[in-house]
N, C-alpha and C positions, 0 to 999 in steps of 0.2 A: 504494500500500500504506500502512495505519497503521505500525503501530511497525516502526523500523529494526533488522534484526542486526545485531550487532559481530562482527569478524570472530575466528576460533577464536585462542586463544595458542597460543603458538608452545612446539616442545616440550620447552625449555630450562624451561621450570615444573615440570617434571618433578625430583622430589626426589631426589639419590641416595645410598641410606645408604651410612654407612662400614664398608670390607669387615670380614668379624667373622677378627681375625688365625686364631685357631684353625683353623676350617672351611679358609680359605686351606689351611692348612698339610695337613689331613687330605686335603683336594683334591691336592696336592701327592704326597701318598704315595702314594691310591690310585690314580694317573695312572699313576704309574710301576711298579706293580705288573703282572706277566702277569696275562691275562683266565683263566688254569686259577688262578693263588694267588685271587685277588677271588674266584671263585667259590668258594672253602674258607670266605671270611670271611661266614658266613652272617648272620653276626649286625647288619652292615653294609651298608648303603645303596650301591648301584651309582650312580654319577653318571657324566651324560650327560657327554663328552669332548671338545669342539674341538680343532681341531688349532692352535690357539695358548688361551691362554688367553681368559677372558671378557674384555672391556672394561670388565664392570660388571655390580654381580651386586644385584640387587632382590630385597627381602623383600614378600612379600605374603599377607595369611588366604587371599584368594582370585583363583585366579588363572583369566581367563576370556579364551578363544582364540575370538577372533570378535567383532567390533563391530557385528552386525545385528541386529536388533530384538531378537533372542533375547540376545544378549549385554548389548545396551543397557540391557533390562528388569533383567536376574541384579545390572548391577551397577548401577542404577536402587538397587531393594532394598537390595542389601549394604551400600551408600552412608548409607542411611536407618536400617541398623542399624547404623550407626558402624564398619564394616568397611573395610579397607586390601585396596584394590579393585586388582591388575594387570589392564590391558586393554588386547589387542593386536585388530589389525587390519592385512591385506596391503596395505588404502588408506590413507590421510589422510583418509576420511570417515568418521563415526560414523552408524549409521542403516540399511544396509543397502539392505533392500528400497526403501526411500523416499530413503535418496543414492544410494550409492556403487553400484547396482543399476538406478537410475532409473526405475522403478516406484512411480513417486511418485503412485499409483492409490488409494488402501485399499479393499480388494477386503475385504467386512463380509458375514456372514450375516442373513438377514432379520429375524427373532425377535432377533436382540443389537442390530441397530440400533433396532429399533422400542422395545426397554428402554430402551436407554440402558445397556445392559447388559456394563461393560468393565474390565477390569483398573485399576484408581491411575492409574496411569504412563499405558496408553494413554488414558484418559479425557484426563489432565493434557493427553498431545498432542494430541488433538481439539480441545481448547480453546485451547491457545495458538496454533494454525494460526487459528482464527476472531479472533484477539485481534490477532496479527500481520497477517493481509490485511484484517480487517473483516467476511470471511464465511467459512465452512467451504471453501466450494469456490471459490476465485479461481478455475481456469480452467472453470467452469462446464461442466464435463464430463458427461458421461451415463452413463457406467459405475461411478461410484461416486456418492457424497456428498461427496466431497473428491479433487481434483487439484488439484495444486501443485509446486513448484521443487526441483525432487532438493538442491539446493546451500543452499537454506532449509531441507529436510527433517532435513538433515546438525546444522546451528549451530541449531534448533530440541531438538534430541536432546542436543548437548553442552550446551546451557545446562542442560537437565536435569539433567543428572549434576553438571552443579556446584553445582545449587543442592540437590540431594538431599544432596551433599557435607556443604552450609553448614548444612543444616536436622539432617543424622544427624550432621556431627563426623566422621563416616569421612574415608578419603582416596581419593584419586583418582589414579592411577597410568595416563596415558593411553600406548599406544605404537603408534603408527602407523606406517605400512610396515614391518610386521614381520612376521616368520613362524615360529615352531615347528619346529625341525630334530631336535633329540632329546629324549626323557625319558629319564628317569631314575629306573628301577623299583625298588623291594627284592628283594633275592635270592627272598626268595619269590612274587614277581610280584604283589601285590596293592595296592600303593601306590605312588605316582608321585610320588619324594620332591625332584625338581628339573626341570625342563625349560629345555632351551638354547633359543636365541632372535638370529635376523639382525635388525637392524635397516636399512635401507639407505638413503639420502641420493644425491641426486647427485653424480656427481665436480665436480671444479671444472670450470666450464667449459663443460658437460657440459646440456642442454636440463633443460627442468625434468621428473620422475617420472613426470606427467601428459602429457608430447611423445609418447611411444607408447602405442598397444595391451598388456594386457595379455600376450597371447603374447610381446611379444619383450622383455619383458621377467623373464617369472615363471621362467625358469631360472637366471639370476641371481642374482633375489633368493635363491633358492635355496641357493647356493654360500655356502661362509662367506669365498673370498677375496675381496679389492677387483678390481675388473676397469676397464676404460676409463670407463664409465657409471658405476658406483654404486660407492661408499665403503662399508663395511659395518663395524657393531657388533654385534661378539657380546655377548646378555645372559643370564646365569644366572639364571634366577626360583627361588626356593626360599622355605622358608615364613619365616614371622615368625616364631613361635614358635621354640624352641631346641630341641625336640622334634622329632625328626625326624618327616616324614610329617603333620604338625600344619597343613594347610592343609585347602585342596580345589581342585579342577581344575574349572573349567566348561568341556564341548566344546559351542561357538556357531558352529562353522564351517561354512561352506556346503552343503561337501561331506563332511562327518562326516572331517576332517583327521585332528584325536585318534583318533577310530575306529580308523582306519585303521594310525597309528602305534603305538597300543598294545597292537594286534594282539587285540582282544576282537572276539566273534565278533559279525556284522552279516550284512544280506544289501541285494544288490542288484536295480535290474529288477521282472522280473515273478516271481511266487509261482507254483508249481502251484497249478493246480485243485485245492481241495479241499472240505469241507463249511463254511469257515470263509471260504474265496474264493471262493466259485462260479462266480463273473462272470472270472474269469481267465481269456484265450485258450490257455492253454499248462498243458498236463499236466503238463511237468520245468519248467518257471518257465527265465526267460531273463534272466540278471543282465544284457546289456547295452543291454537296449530300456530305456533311463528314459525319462524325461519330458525333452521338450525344454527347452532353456535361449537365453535371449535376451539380445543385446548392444542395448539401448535406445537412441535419440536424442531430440535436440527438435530442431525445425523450427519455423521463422516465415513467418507469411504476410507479404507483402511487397506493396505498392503497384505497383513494378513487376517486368517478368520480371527474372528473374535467370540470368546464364549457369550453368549446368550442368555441370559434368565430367563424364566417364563414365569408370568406372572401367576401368582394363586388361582385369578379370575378369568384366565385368558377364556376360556372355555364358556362363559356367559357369555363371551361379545363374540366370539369366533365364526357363529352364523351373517354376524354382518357382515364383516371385512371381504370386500371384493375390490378387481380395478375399475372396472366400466362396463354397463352392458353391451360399447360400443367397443369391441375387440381391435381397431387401431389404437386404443391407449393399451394396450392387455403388454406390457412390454415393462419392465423394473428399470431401464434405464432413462425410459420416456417419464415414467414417477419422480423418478429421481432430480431430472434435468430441470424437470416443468417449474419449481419453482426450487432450482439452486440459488443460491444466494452468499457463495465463494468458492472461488475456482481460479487460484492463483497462477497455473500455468494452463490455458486454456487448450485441451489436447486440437485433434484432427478431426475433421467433418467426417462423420461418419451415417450409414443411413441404420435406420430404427425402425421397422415397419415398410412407412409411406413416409415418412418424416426423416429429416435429417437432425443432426444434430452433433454440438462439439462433445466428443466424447470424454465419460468420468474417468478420472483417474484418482488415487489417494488423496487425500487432502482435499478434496472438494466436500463441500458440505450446502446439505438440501435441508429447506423446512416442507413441512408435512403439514400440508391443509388439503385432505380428499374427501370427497364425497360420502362413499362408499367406504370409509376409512375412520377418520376421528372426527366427522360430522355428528354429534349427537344431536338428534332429530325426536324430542319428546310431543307428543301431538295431543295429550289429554287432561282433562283436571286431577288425573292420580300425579301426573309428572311434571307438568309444563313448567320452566325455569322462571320466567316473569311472573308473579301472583298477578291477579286479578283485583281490581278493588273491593270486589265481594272477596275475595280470598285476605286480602289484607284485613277488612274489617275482621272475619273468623279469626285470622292470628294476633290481632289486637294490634297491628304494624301502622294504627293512624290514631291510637289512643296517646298522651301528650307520655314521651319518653318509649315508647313503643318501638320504633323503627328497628327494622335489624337489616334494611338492605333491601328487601320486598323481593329477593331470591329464594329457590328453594335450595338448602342446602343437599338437600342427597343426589338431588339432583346434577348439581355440577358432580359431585366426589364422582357419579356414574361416568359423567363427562371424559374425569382426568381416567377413570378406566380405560373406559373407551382407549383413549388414546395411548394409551402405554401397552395396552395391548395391541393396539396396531402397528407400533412399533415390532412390536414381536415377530408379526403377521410375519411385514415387509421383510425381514429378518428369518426366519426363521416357519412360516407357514406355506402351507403347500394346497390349502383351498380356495374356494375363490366362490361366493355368493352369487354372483352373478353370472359368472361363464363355466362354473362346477370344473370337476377336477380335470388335472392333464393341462392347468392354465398356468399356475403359481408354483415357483420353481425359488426354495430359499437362498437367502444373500448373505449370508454371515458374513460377508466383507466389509462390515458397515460396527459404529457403535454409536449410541448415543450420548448425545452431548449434556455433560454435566458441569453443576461447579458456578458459583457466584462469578467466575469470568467465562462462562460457557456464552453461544450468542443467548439465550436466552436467559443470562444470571441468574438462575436458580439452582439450587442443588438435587431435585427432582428431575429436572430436563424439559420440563413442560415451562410455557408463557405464563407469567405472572397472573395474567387474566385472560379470560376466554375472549376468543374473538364473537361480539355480538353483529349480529347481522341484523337484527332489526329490536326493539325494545319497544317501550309506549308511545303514542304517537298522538301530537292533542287536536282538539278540531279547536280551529281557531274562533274566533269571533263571530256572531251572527251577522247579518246584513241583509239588506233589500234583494239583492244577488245570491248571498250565502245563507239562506236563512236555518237552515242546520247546522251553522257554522262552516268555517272556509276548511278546503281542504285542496288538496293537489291530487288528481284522480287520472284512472288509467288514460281513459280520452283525451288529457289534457298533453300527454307525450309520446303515446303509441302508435307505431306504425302499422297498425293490421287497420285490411279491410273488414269491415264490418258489412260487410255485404256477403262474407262467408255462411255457410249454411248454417253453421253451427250456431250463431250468431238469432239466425230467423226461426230456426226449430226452438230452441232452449227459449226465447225469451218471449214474454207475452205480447201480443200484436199493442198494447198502448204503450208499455216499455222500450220497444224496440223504434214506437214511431216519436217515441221522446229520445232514442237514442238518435236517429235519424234528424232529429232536431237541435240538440246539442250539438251534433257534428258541423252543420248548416249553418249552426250561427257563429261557433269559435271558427268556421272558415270564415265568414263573412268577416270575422275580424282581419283576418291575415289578406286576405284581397276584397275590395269593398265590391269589385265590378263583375261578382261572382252572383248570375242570373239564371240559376239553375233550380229546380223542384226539389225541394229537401233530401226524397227519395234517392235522388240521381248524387249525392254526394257519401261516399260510402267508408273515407277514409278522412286524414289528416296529411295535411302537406308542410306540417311543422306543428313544433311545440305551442303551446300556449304562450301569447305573451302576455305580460304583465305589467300595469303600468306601474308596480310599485316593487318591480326589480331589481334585488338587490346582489343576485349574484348567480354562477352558472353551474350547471352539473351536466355532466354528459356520459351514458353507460347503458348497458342493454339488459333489459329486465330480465333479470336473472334469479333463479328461488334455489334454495335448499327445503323443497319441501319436509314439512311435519310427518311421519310415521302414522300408521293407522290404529296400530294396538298398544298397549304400554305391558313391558317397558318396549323401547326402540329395536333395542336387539332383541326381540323374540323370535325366535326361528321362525321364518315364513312372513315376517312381516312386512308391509309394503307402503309404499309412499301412499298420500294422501291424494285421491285420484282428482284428475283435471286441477290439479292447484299449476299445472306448470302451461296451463293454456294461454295464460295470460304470459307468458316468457316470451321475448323476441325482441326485438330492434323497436328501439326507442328515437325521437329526434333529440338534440342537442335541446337543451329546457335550461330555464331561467330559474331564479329561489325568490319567491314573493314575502314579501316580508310580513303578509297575513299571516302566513303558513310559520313564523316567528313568534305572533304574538299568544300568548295561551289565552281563555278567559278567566275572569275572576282577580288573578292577579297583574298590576298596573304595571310593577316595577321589573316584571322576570321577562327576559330574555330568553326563549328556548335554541338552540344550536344544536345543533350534529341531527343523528337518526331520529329524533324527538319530534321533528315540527312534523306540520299537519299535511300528513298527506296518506292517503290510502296504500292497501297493503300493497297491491300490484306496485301503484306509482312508487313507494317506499324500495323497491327492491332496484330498483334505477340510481335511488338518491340517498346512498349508502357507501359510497367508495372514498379513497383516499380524499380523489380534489375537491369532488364533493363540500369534503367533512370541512377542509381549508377554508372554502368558498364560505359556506354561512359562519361558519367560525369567525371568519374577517369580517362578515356582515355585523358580526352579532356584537364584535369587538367597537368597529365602528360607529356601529347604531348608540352602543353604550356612552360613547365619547362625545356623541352627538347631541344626545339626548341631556348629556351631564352641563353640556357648553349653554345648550337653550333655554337649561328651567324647563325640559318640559319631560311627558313621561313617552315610552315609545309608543303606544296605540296614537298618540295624535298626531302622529306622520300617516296616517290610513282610513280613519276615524271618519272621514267625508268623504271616502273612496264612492262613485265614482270621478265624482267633482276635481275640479282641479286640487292642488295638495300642493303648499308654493314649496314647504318644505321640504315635504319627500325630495319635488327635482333637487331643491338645493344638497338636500343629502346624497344623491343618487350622482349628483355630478360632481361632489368629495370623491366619493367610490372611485367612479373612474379617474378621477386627477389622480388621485393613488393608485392605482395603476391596479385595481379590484374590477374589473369587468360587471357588468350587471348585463349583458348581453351577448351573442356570437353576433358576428358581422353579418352582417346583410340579412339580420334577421328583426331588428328592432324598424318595425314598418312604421308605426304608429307610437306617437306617445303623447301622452293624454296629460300629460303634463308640461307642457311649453304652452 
C-alpha cells in the first residue's frame, strides 16, 4: 500500500464542558417532582431520567445517532459549516456500511458512476481510497469499482471528519460504544429537548469490547448499570444554545433506533398492494418479512491447508448454504473474487466458467456477503430482527427507561451462526442447497480472519454489526397530495411496464385504472406536451422529480427476500414468493426532503435507510452513495435550519406553493458541490 493510517485517538480528546450550575439544579427539581405535577408544568421541558445521575452532560447544535455513512456524511457537512457536531455510535468504528458492517463493496449505480456523479464527501472518499492503496480497487474485485479493508474504511472516514473539522472550525464531538436510552420530549411532544446516553468501556480485566459477538453483548450495553463486563457512563446531550429545544437531532441508525423511540409513526416489511406498489406480494403488507441482514467476514487464501473447526451448530444451518441456483456463479473462485477486497500482487486473467477473472493467489483476502450463505432471512413474528411497535409495546421497549435497542437478540446470535458456519461451508463443505450434491468441492486453502487488527477488528472474525438492509421506515407528513403521509413508492423510480399481464390479472380493474392514472400524470410532469389517453401510457421515462430535492441515489431494486417458515434455515425452506417481482432497473431518483421529515417531531432529522419510502422503492435507496447523499442533506438541512431560526418542516410546509427557502437551500446544496439532481433531468422547478 502507499500512504500509511495513523491509528484513530483515543477518546479522552473528547472535550467536556463545564456543567451549566442552573440547569443542574432545574434537573434536580424536576426529578423529584411526581410525573401527574410535570405534567401540569406545561410550559416546561420533560427531561429524560436515569436512575443515578449523568456522568456528564455534553452541549451540542447537533446531535447525530449513528456513525454510518448517513451519519458520517450529516456531520461531514455540519463540520464544514462550523457546527458543534455530537456523534455516537454502538461500535468504535466510524463508516458503517464500509467498517463497522464490512461491506467494504461500494455497490454504485451505472449512470452516477459513468458521471463521476457524487456527493463532496463521497467523491472526497473515492479518492483518498485510490491515494491510500494506489488504485480505486486494491482487492480487484468484480462486483464493484472498489473493494477494500473495513478497518481502513473506518480511519479513512474519521480523518475526514477531522479534517472537515480543521477546514469548517466546527467541533467534533466523537462517542463510541454508545447508545441512546431516552429522550427527552416537551410536554407538547414536538421537540426533543435532551436525550440520555450509555457509554460503555470494559470492566477491568475484562477481554476487550470487540472478544464477543454483538448478541451477547447488546443487552448490556443497554442497561444503565455496571455489570461484570462493561463499566458504563451515562451522558446527557442537550443543546448548546441556552434556549431550550435550540438544536437538532439527526436519526442515522441502522434500524430507525430514534424512530422507534420517539414513537413517530413508520412502517415496516412489506406494503399492501396498491396502485403506488403494484409489484407487492401481499394485499394487508406484512411488517415482519424485511430484507435480510448479514454478519460479514474476511478470509485468506493461504499457501497451505489449514485445519478447520466445525462449529457445534454447523448442522442447523447446513441445509441452507448453497452458491446460486444460477450455476454460472457455482464456481469457489468466482465466490471468492466477487467481493475481494486485497490482492496485493494481482495474478493473470484467467477464465472461471463464462467469466474471467485475475486469479487468487495467497494472501489475497475476500469478504463474504452471499445470498445463499450468511444472509439470514427471518420472515415471521416468532423471528423477525426489527420488533414491531406492537412488539415493542409487549417488551415494555417504549415505557420511560425501557429501551434495549428494539432488536431481537436471538435472533442476531442465529445471524453470527449462520455465518460462521458458512465459513465452514466455503471451507470445508461438500453440499450445496441449491444445485445438490457433485457441486461443492472443499477449500481448506483458506483461514479466517481474526484478531482486533484482522480487517474486521474483532477477535471473532465477524463485522462488528450486521449489515442492515433495510430497518423502519417513517411516512412523512400528511398533505393535500400526500394525504396518508409522503412516501417514495415503487412508481415513483421503476422501470417496468405496467402494461404487463401480471400487472392487469393481479390487480383490481379500479386499482389498476388508478394505476394507469398515476403513471399519466407523474409523466405529465416530466413532459407537459404529453396528449395521450391515460391507458396508452404504461411505463415511466424517468424518476420522479421533486421540487424539494435534496439529493440523489441511483441503484437497481434489488431484495434479499424474507424466508417463508421460521426458523430461516429449516430444511426445505423457501423465499417468500413474488417479493422479488418488484426487483429490476430503477431510473436514477432524486431524495425529497418530505421523505426526511418524520411527523410528530419538529426538531429530528431522519437520514440513511429510515426516510419515507416504501418497501420496493427502499431496496433502491439503500447503498453506499445513497446513504452519503441524504446524510449531507441531512447535515446541511441541520446547519440551515440552525443559521434561520427556523425548524426543518418549514422548508416544505406550503409545498406545492413556491418555498423561497427551500430554493435558497437547494442552491447551498449545489454550490457545495451536493447535487440535488442528474443532468438533464431536472425539467421543471417549481421553485424559481
Amino acid at each position: 500500500m502507499g500512504e500509511q493510517l495513523q491509528p484513530q485517538p483515543q477518546r479522552d480528546g473528547i472535550l467536556r464542558p463545564k456543567k451549566d450550575d442552573k440547569i443542574e439544579r432545574l434537573r434536580r427539581i424536576f426529578s423529584s417532582l411526581s410525573l401527574s405535577v410535570l405534567c401540569l408544568a406545561t410550559s416546561l421541558p420533560t427531561w429524560a431520567a436515569p436512575p443515578r445521575n449523568p456522568d456528564e452532560t455534553v452541549e451540542c447544535e447537533l446531535l447525530i445517532v449513528g456513525g454510518g455513512l448517513g451519519g458520517a456524511a450529516a456531520a461531514y457537512e455540519s463540520l464544514l459549516a462550523g457546527r458543534t457536531v455530537c456523534l455516537t455510535d454502538i461500535t468504535d468504528w466510524i463508516g458503517g456500511q464500509i467498517s463497522s458492517q464490512g461491506t467494504s463493496a461500494l455497490d454504485e449505480g451505472q449512470k452516477q458512476r459513468s458521471l463521476q456523479y457524487f456527493p463532496r464527501g463521497y467523491q472526497a472518499l473515492r479518492q483518498t481510497l485510490t491515494r491510500v492503496y494506489g488504485k480505486l480497487n486494491p482487492g480487484d474485485c468484480w462486483v464493484s469499482e472498489s473493494c477494500f479493508l473495513p478497518k481502513d474504511g473506518h480511519q479513512i472516514v474519521y480523518r475526514q471528519l477531522k479534517e472537515a473539522e480543521m477546514w469548517g472550525r466546527g467541533k467534533l464531538k466523537w462517542f463510541p460504544n454508545t447508545v441512546i436510552k431516552d429522550l427527552g420530549i416537551s410536554n407538547n411532544g414536538k421537540i426533543i429537548n435532551n436525550a440520555i446516553a450509555i457509554q460503555h468501556n470494559q470492566a477491568i480485566g475484562k477481554p476487550s469490547l470487540n472478544s464477543q459477538p454483538l448478541s451477547q453483548v447488546i443487552d448490556d450495553a443497554y442497561h444503565y448499570q455496571n455489570s461484570s463486563n462493561l463499566t458504563k457512563k451515562i451522558i446527557r446531550f442537550q443543546p448548546k444554545a441556552k434556549k431550550t429545544g435550540d438544536w437538532l437531532v439527526i436519526e442515522a441508525t441502522e434500524t430507525g433506533e430514534i424512530v422507534a423511540l420517539a414513537d413517530v409513526p413508520y412502517r415496516l416489511g412489506l406494503d399492501p398492494r396498491s396502485h403506488l406498489n403494484p409489484s407487492s406480494p401481499t394485499d394487508k403488507g406484512d411488517p415482519y418479512c424485511t430484507q435480510g441482514f448479514t454478519y460479514t467476514f474476511a478470509m485468506e487464501r493461504t499457501q497451505e491447508m489449514q485445519p478447520q473447526e466445525k462449529p457445534p451448530f454447523y448442522e442447523q444451518y447446513e441445509p441452507y448454504y448453497g452458491y446460486d441456483s444460477n450455476r454460472k456463479l457455482a464456481y469457489f473462485d468466482l465466490v471468492f473474487t466477487y467481493r475481494r477486497i486485497w490482492n496485493p500482487k494481482p495474478g493473470k486473467m484467467i477464465r472461471v466458467g463464462r467469466m474471467k477473472i485475475s486469479q487468487p493467489a495467497p494472501g489475497d483476502i475476500s469478504m463474504q456477503n452471499w445470498l445463499w450463505g450468511n444472509d439470514y432471512r427471518p420472515g415471521t413474528s416468532e423471528d423477525n430482527l426489527i420488533y414491531t411497535r406492537d412488539q415493542l409495546q409487549k417488551t415494555g421497549q417504549l415505557t420511560p427507561g425501557g429501551w434495549q435497542g428494539g432488536l431481537r437478540q436471538d435472533t442476531l446470535r442465529r445471524g453470527e451462526e449462520l455465518s460462521k458456519g458458512f465459513y465452514y461451508w466455503l471451507v470445508a463443505g461438500s453440499t450445496d442447497s441449491r444445485l445438490g450434491y457433485g457441486v461443492k468441492t472443499p477449500q481448506p486453502n483458506h483461514r479466517l480472519l481474526k484478531g482486533l487488527d484482522s480487517p474486521m477488528g474483532t477477535m471473532h472474525g465477524l463485522s462488528k454489526y450486521p449489515y442492515i438492509r433495510e430497518g423502519r421506515r417513517i411516512i412523512g407528513r400528511p398533505s393535500s397530495e400526500y394525504q396518508e403521509g409522503f412516501s417514495i413508492n415503487e412508481i415513483d423510480i421503476s422501470t417496468k411496464d405496467y402494461w404487463h399481464n401480471f400487472y392487469r390479472s393481479t390487480l383490481s380493474r379500479p386499482v389498476y385504472q388508478e394505476l394507469s392514472e398515476a403513471i399519466a400524470r407523474l409523466e405529465t410532469v416530466v413532459a407537459t406536451n404529453l396528449i395521450r389517453p391515460a391507458y396508452q401510457i404504461t411505463r415511466r421515462t424517468q424518476a420522479t422529480m421533486y421540487p424539494d430535492s435534496v439529493g440523489i441515489a441511483d441503484y437497481m431494486m434489488d431484495f434479499h427476500p424474507c424466508m417463508v417458515y421460521s426458523p430461516p434455515e429449516k430444511p426445505g425452506n423457501r423465499e417468500r414468493e413474488e417479493v422479488r417481482f418488484g426487483q429490476g432497473s430503477s431510473y436514477p431518483a432524486q431524495i425529497p426532503l418530505r421523505a426526511m421529515i418524520p411527523q410528530k417531531i419538529d426538531n429530528l432529522i431522519v437520514a440513511g435507510k429510515s426516510i419515507a419510502t416504501s418497501h420496493i422503492a427502499a431496496s433502491a435507496y439503500r447503498v453506499h452513495g445513497f446513504e452519503w447523499s441524504v446524510g449531507a442533506a441531512a447535515g446541511s438541512l441541520g446547519s440551515f435550519a440552525l443559521e434561520r431560526g427556523i425548524l426543518p418542516y418549514e422548508l416544505v410546509d406550503n409545498l406545492p406553493q413556491r418555498e423561497s427557502l427551500l430554493y435558497e437551500f437547494r442552491q447551498r446544496l449545489e454550490t457545495n458541490g451536493n447535487p440535488t439532481a442528474f443532468p438533464q433531468t431536472a425539467l421543471l422547478n417549481f421553485n424559481k
